[in-house]
N, CA, C and O atoms as CSV, one atom per row, in Angstrom:
chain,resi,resn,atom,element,x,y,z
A,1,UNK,N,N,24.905,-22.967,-12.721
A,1,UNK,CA,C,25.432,-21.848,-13.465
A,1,UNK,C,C,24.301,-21.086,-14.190
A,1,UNK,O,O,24.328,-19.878,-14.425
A,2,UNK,N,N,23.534,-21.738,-14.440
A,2,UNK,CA,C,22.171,-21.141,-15.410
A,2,UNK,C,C,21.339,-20.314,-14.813
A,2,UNK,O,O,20.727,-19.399,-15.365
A,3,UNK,N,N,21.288,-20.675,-13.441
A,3,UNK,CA,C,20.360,-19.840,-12.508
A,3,UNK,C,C,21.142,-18.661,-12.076
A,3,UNK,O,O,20.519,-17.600,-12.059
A,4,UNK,N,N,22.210,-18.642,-11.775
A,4,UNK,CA,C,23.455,-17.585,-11.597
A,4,UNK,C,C,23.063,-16.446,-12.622
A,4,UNK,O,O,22.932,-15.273,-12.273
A,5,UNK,N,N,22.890,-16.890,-13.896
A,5,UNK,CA,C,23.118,-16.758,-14.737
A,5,UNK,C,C,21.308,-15.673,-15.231
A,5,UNK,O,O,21.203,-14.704,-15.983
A,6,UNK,N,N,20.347,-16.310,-14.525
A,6,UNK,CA,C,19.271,-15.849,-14.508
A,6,UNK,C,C,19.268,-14.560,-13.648
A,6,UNK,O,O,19.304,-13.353,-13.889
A,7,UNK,N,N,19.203,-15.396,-12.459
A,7,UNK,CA,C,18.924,-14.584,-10.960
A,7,UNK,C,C,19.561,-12.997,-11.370
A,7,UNK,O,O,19.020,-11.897,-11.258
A,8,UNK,N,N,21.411,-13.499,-12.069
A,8,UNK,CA,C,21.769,-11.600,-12.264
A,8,UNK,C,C,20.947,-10.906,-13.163
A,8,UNK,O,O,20.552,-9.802,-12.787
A,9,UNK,N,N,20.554,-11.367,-14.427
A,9,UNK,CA,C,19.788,-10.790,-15.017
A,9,UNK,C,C,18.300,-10.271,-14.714
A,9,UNK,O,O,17.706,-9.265,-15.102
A,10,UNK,N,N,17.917,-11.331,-13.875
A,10,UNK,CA,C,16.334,-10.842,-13.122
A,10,UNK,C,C,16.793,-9.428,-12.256
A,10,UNK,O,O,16.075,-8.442,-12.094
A,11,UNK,N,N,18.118,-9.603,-11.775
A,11,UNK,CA,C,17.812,-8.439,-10.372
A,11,UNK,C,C,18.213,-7.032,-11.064
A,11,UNK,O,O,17.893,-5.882,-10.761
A,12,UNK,N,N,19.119,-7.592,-12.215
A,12,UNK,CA,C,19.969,-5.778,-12.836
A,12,UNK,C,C,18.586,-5.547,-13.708
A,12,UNK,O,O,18.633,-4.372,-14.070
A,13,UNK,N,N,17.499,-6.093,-14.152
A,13,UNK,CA,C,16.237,-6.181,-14.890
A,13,UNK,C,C,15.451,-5.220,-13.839
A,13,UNK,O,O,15.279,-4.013,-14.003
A,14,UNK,N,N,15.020,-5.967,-12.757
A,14,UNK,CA,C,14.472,-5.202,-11.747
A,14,UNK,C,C,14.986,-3.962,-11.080
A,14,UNK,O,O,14.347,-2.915,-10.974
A,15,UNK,N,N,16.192,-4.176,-10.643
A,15,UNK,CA,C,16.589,-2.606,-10.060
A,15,UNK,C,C,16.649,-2.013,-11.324
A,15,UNK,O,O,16.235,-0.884,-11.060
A,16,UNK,N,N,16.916,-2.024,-12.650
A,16,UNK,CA,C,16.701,-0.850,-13.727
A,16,UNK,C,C,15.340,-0.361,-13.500
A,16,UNK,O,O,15.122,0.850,-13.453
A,17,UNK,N,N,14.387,-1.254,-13.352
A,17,UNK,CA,C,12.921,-1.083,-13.437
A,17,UNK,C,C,12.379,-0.374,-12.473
A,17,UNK,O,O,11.404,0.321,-12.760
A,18,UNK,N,N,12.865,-0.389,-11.172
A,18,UNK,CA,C,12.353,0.392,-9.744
A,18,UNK,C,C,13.150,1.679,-10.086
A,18,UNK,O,O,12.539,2.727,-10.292
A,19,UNK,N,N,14.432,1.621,-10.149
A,19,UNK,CA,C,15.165,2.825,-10.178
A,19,UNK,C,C,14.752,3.844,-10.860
A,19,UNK,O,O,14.734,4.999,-10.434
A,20,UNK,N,N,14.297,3.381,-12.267
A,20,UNK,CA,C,13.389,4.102,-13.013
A,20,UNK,C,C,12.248,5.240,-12.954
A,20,UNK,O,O,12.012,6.414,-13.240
A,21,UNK,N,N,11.732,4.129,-12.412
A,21,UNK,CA,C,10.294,4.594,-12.295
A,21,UNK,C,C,10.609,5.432,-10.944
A,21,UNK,O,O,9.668,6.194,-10.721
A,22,UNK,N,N,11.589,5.530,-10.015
A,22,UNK,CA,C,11.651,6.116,-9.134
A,22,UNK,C,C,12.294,7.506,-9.547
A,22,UNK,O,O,11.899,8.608,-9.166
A,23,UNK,N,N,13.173,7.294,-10.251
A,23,UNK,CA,C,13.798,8.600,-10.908
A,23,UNK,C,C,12.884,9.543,-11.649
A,23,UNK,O,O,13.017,10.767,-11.625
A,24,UNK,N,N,11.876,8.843,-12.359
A,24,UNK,CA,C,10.811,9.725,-12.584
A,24,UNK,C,C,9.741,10.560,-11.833
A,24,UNK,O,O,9.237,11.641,-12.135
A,25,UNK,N,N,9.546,9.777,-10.808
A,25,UNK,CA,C,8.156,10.475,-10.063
A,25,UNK,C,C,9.059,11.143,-8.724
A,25,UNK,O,O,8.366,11.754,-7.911
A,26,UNK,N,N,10.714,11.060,-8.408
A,26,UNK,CA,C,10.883,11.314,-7.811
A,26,UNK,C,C,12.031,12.686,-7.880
A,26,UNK,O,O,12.582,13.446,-7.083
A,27,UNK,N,N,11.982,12.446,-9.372
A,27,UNK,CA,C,12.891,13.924,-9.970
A,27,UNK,C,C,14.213,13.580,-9.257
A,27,UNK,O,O,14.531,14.378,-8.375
A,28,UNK,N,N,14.893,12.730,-9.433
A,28,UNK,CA,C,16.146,12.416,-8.993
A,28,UNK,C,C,16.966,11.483,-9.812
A,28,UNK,O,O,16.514,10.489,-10.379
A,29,UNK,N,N,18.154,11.861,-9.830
A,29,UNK,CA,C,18.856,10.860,-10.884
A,29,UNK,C,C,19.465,9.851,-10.282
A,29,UNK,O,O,19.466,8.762,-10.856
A,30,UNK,N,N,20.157,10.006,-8.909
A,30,UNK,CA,C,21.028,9.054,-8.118
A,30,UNK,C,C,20.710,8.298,-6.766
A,30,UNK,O,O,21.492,7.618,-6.102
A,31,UNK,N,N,19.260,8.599,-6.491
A,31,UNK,CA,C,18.715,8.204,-5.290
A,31,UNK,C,C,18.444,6.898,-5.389
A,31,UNK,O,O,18.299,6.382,-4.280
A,32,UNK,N,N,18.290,5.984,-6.516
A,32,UNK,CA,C,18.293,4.304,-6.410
A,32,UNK,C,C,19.596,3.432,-6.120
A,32,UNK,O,O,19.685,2.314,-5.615
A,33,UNK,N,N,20.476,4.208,-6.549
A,33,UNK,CA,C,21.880,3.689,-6.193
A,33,UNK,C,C,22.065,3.915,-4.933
A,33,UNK,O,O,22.501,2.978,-4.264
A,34,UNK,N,N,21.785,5.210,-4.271
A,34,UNK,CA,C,22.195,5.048,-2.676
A,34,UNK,C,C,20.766,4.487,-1.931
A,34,UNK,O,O,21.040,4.144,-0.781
A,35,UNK,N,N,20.221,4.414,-2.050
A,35,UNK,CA,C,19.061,3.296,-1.406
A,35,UNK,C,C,19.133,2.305,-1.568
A,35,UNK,O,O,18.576,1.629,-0.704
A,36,UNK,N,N,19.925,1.409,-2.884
A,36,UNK,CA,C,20.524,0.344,-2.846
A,36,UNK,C,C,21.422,-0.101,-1.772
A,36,UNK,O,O,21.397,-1.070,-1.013
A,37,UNK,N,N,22.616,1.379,-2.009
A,37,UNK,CA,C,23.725,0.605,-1.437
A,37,UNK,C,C,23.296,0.643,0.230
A,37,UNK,O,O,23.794,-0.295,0.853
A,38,UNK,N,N,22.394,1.644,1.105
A,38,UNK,CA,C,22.047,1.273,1.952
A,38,UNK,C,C,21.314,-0.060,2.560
A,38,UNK,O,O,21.635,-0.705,3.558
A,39,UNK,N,N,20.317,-0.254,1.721
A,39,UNK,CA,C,19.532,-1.727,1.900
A,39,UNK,C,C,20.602,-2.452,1.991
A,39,UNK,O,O,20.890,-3.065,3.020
A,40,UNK,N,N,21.278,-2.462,0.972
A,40,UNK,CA,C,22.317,-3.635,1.297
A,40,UNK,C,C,23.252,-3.846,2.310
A,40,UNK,O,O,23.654,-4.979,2.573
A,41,UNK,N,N,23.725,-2.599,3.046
A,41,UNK,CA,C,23.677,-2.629,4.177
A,41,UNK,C,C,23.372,-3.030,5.337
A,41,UNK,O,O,23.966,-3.653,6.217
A,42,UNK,N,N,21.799,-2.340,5.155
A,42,UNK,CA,C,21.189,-2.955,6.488
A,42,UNK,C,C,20.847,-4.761,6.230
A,42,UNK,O,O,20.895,-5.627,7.104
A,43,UNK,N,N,20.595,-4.902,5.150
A,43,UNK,CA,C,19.832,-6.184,4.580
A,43,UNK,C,C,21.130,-7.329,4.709
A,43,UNK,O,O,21.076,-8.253,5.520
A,44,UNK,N,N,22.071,-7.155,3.960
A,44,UNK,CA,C,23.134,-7.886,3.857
A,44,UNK,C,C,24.381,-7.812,4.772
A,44,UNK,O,O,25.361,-8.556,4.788
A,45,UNK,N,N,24.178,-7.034,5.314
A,45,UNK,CA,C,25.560,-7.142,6.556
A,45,UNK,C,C,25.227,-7.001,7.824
A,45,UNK,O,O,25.535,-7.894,8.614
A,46,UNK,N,N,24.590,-5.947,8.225
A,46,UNK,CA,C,24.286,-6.018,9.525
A,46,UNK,C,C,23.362,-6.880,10.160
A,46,UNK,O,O,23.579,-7.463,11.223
A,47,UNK,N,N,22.192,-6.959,9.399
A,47,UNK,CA,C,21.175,-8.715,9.538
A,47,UNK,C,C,21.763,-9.555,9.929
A,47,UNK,O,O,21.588,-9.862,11.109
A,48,UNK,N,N,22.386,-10.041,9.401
A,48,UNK,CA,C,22.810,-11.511,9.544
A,48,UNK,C,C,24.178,-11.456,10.208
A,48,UNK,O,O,24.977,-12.388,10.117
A,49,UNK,N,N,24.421,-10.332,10.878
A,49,UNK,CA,C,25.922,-9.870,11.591
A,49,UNK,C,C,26.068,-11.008,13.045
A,49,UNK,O,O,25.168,-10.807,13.861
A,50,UNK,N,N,26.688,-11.710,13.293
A,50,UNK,CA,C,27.116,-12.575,14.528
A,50,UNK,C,C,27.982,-11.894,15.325
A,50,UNK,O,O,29.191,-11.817,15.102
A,51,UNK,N,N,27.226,-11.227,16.557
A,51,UNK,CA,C,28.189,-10.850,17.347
A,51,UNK,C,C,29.079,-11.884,18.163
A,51,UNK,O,O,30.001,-11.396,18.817
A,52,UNK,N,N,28.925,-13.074,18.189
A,52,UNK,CA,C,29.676,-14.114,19.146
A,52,UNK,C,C,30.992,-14.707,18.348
A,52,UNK,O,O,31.846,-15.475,18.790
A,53,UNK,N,N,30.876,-14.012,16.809
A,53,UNK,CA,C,32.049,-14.301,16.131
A,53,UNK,C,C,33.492,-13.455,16.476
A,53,UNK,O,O,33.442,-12.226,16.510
A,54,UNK,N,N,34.543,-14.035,16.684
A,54,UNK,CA,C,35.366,-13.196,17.477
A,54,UNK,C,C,36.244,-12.108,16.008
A,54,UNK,O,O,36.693,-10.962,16.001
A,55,UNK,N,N,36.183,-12.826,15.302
A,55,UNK,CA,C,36.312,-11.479,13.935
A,55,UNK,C,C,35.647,-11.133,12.828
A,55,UNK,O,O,34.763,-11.940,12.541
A,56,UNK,N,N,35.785,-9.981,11.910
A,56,UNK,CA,C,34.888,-9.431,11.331
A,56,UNK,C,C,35.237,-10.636,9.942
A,56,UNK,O,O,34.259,-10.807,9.215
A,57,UNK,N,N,36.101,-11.181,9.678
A,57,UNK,CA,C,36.086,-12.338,8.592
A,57,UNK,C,C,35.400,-13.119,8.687
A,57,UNK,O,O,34.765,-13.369,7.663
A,58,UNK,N,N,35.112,-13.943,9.891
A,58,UNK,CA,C,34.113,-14.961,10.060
A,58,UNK,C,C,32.446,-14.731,9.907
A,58,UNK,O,O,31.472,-15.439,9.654
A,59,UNK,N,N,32.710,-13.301,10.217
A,59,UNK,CA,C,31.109,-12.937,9.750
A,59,UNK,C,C,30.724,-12.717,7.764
A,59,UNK,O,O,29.610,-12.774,7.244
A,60,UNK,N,N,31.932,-12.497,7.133
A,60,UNK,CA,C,31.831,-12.613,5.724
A,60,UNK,C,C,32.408,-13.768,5.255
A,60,UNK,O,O,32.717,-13.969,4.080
A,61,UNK,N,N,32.557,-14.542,6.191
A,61,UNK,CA,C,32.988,-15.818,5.407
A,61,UNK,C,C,31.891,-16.681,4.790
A,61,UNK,O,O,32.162,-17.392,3.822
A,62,UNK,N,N,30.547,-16.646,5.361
A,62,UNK,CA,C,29.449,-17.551,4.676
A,62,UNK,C,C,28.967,-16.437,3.602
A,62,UNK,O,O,27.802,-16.562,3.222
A,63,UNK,N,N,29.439,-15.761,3.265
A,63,UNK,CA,C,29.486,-15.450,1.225
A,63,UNK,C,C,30.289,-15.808,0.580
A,63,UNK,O,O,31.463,-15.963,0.915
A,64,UNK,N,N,29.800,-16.014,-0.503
A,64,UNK,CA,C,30.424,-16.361,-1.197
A,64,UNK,C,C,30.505,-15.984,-2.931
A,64,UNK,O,O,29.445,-15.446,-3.249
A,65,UNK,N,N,31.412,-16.110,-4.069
A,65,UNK,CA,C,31.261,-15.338,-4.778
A,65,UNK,C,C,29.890,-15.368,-5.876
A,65,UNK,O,O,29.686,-14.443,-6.661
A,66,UNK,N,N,29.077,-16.485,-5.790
A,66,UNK,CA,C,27.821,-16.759,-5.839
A,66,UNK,C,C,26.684,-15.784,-5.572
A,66,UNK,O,O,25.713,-15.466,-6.258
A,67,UNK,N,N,27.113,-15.394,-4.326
A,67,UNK,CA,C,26.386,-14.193,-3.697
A,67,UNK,C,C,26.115,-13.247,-3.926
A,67,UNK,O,O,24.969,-12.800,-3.874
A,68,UNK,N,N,27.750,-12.288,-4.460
A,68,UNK,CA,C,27.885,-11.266,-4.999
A,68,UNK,C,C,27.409,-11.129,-6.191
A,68,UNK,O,O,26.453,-10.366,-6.334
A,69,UNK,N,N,27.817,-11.653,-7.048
A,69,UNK,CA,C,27.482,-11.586,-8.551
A,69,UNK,C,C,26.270,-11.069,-8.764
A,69,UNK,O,O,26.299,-9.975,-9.329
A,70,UNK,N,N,24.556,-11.752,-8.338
A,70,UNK,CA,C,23.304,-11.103,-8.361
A,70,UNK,C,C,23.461,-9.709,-7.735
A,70,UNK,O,O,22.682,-8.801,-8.025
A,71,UNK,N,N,24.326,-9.576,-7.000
A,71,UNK,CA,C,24.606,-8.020,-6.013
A,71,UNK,C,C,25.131,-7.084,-6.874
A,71,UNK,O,O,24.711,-5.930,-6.962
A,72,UNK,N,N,26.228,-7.647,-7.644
A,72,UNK,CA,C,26.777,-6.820,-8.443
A,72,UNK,C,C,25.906,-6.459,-10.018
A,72,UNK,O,O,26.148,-5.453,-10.685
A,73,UNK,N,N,25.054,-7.334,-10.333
A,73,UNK,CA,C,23.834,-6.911,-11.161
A,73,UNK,C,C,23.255,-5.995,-10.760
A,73,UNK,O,O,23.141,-4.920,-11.349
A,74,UNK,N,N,22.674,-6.359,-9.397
A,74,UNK,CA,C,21.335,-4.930,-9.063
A,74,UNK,C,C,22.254,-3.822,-9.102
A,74,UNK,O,O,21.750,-2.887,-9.724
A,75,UNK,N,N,23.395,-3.575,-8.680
A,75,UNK,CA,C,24.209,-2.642,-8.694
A,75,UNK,C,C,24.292,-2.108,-9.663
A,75,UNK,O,O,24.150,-0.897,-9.491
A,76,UNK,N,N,24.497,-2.441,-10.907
A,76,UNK,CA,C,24.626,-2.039,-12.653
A,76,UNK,C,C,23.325,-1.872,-12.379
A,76,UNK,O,O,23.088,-0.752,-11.928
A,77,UNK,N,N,22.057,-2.833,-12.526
A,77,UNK,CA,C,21.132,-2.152,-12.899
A,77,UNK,C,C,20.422,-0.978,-12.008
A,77,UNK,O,O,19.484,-0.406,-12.566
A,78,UNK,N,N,20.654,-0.690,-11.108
A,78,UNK,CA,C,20.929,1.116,-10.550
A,78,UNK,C,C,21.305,2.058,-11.060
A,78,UNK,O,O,20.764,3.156,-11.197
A,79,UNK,N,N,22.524,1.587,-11.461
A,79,UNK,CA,C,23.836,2.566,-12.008
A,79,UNK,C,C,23.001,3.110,-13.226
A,79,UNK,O,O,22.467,4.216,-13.150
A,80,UNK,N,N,22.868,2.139,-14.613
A,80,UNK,CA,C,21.976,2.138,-15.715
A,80,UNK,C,C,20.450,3.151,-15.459
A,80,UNK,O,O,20.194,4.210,-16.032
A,81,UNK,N,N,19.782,2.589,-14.650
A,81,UNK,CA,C,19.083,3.460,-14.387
A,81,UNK,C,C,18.870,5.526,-14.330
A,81,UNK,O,O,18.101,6.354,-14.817
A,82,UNK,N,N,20.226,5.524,-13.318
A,82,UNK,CA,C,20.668,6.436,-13.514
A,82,UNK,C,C,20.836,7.614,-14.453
A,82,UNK,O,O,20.395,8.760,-14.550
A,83,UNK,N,N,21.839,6.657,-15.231
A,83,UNK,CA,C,22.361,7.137,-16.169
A,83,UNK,C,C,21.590,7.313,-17.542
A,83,UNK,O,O,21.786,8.132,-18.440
A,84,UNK,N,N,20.433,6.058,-17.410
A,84,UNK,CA,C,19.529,6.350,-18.366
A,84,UNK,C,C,18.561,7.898,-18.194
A,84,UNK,O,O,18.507,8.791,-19.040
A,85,UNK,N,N,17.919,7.878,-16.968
A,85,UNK,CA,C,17.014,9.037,-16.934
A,85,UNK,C,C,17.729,10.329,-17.195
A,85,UNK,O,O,17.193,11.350,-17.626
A,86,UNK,N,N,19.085,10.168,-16.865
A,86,UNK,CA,C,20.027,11.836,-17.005
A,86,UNK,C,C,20.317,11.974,-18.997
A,86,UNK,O,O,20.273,13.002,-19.672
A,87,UNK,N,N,20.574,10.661,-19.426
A,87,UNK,CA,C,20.766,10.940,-21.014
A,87,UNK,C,C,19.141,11.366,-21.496
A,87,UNK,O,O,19.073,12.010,-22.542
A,88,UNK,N,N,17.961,11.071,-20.857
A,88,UNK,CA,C,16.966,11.524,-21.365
A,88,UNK,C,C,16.614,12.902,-20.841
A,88,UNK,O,O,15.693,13.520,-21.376
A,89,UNK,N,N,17.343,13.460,-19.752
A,89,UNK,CA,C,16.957,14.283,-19.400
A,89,UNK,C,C,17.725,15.292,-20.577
A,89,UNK,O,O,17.084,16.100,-21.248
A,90,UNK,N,N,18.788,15.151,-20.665
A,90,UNK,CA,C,19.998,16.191,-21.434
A,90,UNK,C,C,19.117,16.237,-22.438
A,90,UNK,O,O,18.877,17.384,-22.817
A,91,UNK,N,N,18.382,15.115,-23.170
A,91,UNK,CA,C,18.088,14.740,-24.700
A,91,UNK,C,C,16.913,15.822,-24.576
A,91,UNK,O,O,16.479,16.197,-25.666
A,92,UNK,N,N,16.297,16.414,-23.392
A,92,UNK,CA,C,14.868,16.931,-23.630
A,92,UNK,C,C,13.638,16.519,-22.900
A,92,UNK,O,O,12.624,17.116,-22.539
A,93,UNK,N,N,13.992,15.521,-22.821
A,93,UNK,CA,C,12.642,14.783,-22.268
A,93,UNK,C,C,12.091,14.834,-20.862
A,93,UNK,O,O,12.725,14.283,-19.962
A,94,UNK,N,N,10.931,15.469,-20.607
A,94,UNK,CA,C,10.803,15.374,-19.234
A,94,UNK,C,C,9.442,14.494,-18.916
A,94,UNK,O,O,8.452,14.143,-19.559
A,95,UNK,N,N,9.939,14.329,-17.564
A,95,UNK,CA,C,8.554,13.042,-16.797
A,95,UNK,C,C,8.063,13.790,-15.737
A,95,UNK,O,O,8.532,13.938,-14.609
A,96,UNK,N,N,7.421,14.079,-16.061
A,96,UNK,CA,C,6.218,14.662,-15.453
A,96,UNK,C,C,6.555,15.499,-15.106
A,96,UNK,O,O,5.799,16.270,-14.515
């Protein structure tokens, strides 16, 4: 549970941190969230996709809710990201 417990915080830590710094040099507010949700895509579903499985359940059956949870961190910490660079943007502040 402790590592659960880590791992989400390391990854919503990190995707705040990339998203960031990407939103800055890249003048964009929402482009870490959809580069997320693509990677995860290609990374998490289609990768490890079994075509010899005869349905699409059996291919999401080896997740589990273990899985998600760190997923659903990086996800917030995207989102956050986001939403952080646009409240600094409204506030005035510009990067570069």
């Amino acid at each position: 549970m402790l590592q659960l417990i880590i791992a989400t915080v390391l990854f919503l830590v990190m995707m705040f941190g990339i998203g960031f710094i990407l939103n800055m040099l890249l003048k964009t507010t929402w482009f870490p969230i959809y580069l997320f949700i693509i990677a995860l895509l290609v990374l998490g579903i289609w990768a490890p996709w079994d075509q010899s499985a005869s349905t699409t359940i059996e291919n999401f059956a080896h997740y589990t809710v273990i899985d998600y949870i760190p997923v659903i961190g990086a996800l917030i910490g995207a989102y956050v990201s986001g939403w952080a660079i646009q409240a600094l943007r409204k506030g005035g502040y510009k990067m570069f």
